[in-house]
C-alpha positions as YAML, in Angstrom:
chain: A
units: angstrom
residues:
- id: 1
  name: UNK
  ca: [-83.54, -90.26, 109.73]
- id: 2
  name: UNK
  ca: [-81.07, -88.06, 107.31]
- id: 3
  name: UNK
  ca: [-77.27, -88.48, 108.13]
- id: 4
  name: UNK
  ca: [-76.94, -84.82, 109.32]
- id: 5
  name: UNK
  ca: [-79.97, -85.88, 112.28]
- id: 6
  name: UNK
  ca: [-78.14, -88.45, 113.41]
- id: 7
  name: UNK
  ca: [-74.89, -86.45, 113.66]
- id: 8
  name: UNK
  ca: [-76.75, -84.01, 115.48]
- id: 9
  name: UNK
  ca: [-78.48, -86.35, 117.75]
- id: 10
  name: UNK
  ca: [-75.50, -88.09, 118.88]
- id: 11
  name: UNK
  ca: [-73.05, -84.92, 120.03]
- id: 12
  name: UNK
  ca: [-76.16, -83.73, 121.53]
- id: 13
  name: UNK
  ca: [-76.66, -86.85, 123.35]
- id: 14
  name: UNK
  ca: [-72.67, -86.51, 124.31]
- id: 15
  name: UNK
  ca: [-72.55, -82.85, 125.11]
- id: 16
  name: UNK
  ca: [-76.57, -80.93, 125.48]
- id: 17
  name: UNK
  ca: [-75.27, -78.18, 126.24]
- id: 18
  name: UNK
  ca: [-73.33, -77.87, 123.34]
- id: 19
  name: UNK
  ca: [-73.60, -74.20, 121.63]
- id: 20
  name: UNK
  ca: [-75.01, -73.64, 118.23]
- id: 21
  name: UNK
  ca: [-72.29, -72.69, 116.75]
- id: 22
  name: UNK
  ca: [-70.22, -75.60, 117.48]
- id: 23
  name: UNK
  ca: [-72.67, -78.32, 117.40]
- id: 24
  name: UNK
  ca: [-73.08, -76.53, 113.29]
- id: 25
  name: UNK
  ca: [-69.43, -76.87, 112.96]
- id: 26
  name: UNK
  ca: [-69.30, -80.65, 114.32]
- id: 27
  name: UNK
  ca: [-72.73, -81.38, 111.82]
- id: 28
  name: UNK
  ca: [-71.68, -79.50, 108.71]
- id: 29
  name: UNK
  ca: [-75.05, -77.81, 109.16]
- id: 30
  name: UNK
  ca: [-76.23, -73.79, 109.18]
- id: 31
  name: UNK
  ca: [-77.28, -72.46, 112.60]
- id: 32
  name: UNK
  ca: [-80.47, -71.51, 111.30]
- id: 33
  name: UNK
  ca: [-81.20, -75.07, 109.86]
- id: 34
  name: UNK
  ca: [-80.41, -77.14, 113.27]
- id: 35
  name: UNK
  ca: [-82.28, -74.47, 115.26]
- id: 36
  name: UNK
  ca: [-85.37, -75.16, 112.82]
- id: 37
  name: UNK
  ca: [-84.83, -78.91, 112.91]
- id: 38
  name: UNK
  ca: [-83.78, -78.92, 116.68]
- id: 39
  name: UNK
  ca: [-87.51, -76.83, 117.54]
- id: 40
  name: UNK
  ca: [-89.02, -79.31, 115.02]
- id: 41
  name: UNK
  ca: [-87.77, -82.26, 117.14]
- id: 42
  name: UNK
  ca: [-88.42, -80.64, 120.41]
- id: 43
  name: UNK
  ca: [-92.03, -79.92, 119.26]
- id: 44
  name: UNK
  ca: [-92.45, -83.40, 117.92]
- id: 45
  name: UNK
  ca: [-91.46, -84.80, 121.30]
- id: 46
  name: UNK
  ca: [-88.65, -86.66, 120.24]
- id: 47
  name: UNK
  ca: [-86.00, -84.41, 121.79]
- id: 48
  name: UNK
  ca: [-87.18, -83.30, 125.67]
- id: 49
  name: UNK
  ca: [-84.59, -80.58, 126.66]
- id: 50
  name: UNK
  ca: [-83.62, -81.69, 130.37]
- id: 51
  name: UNK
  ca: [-80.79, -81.69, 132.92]
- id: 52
  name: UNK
  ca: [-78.81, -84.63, 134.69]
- id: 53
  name: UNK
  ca: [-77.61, -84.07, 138.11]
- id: 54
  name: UNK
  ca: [-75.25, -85.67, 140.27]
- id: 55
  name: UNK
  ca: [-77.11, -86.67, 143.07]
- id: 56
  name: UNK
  ca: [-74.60, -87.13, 145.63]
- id: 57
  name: UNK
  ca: [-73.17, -83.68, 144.59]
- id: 58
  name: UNK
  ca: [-76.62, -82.27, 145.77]
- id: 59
  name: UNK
  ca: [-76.39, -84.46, 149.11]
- id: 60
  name: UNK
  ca: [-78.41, -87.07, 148.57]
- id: 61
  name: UNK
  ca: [-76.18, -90.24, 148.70]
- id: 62
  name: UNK
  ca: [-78.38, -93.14, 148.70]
- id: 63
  name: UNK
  ca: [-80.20, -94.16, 145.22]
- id: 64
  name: UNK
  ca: [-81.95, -97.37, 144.79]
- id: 65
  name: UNK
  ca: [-83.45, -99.35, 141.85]
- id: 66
  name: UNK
  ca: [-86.92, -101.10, 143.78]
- id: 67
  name: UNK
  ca: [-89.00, -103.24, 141.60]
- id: 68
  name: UNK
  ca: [-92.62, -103.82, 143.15]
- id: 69
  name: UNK
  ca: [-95.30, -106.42, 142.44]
- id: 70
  name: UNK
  ca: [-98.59, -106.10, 144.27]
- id: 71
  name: UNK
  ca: [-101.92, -107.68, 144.93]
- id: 72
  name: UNK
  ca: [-103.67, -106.97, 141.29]
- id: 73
  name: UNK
  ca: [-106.14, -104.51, 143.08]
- id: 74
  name: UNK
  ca: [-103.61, -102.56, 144.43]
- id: 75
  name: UNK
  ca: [-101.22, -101.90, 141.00]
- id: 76
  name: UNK
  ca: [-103.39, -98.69, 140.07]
- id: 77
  name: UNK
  ca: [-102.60, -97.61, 143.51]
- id: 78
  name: UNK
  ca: [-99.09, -98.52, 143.72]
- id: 79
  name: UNK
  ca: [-98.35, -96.68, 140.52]
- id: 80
  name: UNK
  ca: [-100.22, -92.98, 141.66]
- id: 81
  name: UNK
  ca: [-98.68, -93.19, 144.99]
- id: 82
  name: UNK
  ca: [-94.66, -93.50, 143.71]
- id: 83
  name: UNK
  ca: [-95.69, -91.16, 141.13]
- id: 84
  name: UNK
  ca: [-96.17, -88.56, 143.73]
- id: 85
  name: UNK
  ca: [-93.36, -89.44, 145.97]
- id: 86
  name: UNK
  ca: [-90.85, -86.58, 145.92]
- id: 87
  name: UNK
  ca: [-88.07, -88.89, 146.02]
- id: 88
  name: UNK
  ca: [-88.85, -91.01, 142.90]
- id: 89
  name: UNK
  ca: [-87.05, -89.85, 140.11]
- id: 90
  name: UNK
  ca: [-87.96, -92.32, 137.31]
- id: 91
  name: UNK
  ca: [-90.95, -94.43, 137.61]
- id: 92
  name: UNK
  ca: [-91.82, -97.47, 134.52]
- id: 93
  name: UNK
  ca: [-94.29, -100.10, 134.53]
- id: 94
  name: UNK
  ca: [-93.17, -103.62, 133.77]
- id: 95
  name: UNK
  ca: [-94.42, -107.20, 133.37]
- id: 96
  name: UNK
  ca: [-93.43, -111.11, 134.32]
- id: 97
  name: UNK
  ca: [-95.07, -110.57, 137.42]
- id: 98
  name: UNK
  ca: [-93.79, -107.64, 138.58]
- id: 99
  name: UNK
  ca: [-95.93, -104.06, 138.30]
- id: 100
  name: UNK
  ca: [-93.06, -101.50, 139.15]
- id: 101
  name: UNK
  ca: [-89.59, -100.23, 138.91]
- id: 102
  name: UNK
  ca: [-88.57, -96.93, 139.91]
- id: 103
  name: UNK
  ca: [-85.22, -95.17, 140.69]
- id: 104
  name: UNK
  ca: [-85.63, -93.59, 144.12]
- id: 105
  name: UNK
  ca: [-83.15, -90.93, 145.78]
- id: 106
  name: UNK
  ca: [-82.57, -90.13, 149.30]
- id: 107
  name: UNK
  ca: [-80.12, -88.56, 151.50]
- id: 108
  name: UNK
  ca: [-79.24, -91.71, 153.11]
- id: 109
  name: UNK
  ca: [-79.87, -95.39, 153.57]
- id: 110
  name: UNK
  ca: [-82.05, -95.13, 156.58]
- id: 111
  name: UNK
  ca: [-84.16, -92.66, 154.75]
- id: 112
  name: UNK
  ca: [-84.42, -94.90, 152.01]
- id: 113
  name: UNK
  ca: [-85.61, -98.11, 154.10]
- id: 114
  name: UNK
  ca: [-87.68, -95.89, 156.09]
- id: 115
  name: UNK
  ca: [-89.52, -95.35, 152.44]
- id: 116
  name: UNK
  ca: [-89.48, -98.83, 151.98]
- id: 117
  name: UNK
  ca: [-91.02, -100.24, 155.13]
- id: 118
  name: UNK
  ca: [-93.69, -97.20, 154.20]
- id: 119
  name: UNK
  ca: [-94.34, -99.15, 150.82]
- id: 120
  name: UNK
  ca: [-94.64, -102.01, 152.41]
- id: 121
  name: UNK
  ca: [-97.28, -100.94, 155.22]
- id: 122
  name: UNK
  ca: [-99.42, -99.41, 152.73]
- id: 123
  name: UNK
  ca: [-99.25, -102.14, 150.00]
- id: 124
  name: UNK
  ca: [-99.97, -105.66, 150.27]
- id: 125
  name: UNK
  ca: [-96.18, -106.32, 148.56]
- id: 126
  name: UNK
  ca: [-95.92, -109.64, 146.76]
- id: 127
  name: UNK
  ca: [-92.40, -109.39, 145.53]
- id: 128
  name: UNK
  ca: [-89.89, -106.41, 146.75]
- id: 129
  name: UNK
  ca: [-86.42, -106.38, 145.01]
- id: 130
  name: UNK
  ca: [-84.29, -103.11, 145.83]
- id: 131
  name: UNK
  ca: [-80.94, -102.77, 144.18]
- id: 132
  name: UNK
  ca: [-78.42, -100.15, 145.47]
- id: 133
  name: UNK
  ca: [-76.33, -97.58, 143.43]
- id: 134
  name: UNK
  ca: [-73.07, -98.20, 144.87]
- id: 135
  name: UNK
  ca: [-71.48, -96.24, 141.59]
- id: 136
  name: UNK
  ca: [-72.74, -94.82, 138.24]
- id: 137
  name: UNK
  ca: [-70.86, -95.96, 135.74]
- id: 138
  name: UNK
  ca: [-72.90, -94.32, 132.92]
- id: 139
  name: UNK
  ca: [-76.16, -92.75, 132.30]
- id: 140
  name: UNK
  ca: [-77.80, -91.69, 129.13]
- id: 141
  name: UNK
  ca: [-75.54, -92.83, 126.71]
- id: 142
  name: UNK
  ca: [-77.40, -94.42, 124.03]
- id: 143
  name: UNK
  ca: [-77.05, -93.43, 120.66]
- id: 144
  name: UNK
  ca: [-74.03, -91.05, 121.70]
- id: 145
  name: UNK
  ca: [-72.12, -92.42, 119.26]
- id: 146
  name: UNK
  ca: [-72.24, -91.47, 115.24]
- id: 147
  name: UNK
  ca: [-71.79, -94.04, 114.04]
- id: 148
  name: UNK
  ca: [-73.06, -96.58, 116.29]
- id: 149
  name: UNK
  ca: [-76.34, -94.61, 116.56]
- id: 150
  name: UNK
  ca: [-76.09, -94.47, 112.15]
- id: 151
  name: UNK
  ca: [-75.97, -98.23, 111.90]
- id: 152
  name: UNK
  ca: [-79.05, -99.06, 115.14]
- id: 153
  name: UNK
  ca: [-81.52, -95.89, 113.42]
- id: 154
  name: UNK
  ca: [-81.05, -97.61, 109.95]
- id: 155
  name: UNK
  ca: [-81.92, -101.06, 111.07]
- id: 156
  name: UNK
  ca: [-85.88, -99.17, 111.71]
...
């Protein structure tokens, strides 16, 4: 990845919303190159244009972390059923035993073991672990920085 891609990347991982102008100013770049490259990197689907909300802002003040393992017949399942929860806002599969971990948010804790006593009544759960938000501290921050994100893409 060029210099100038990795300058970009990394106020745009600081700031998306950053305006052309500036984010040409802060790169060295024309406007009309980072819009090409930007739309290059969109299309390639290594940039996805999205928004981060505050949760709690929105009233909904109870996130959890809940990692899942099931019987094996059941991970297919599992897996379509918190993909079209509402209230699931990230959703990965992962191994050593375990199928599932998702980020969950709800307006409150009783809403949120309401959801999981409904997991477990539909699922034969082997393993449940649900870890709390209590604060974020940070989200979406890797490769924010120059030249920390110059040094980790070189190492490819």
């Amino acid at each position: 990845m060029k210099k100038s891609d990795i300058k970009v990347l990394s106020h745009l991982r600081k700031e998306g919303r950053l305006p052309l102008t500036e984010l040409s100013r802060k790169s060295g770049l024309p406007v009309s190159t980072l819009h090409e490259r930007l739309r290059l990197k969109v299309r390639e689907g290594v940039y996805r244009p999205g928004l981060l909300l505050d949760f709690r802002k929105l009233g909904f003040g109870a996130t959890a972390f809940i990692k899942l393992a099931v019987a094996p017949e059941e991970k297919e399942r599992l897996v379509s059923y918190v993909r079209a929860c509402p209230q699931v806002n990230s959703l990965f599969r992962i191994n050593n035993g375990w199928h599932v971990l998702f980020e969950a948010v709800f307006r409150d804790m009783r809403a949120l073991e309401q959801f999981v006593e409904g997991l477990e009544s539909r699922f034969h759960v082997r393993q449940k672990e649900v870890c709390y938000v209590l604060d974020e501290v940070e989200r979406e921050v890797f490769l924010s920085d120059a030249e920390v994100a110059e040094r980790v893409l070189s190492e490819r």
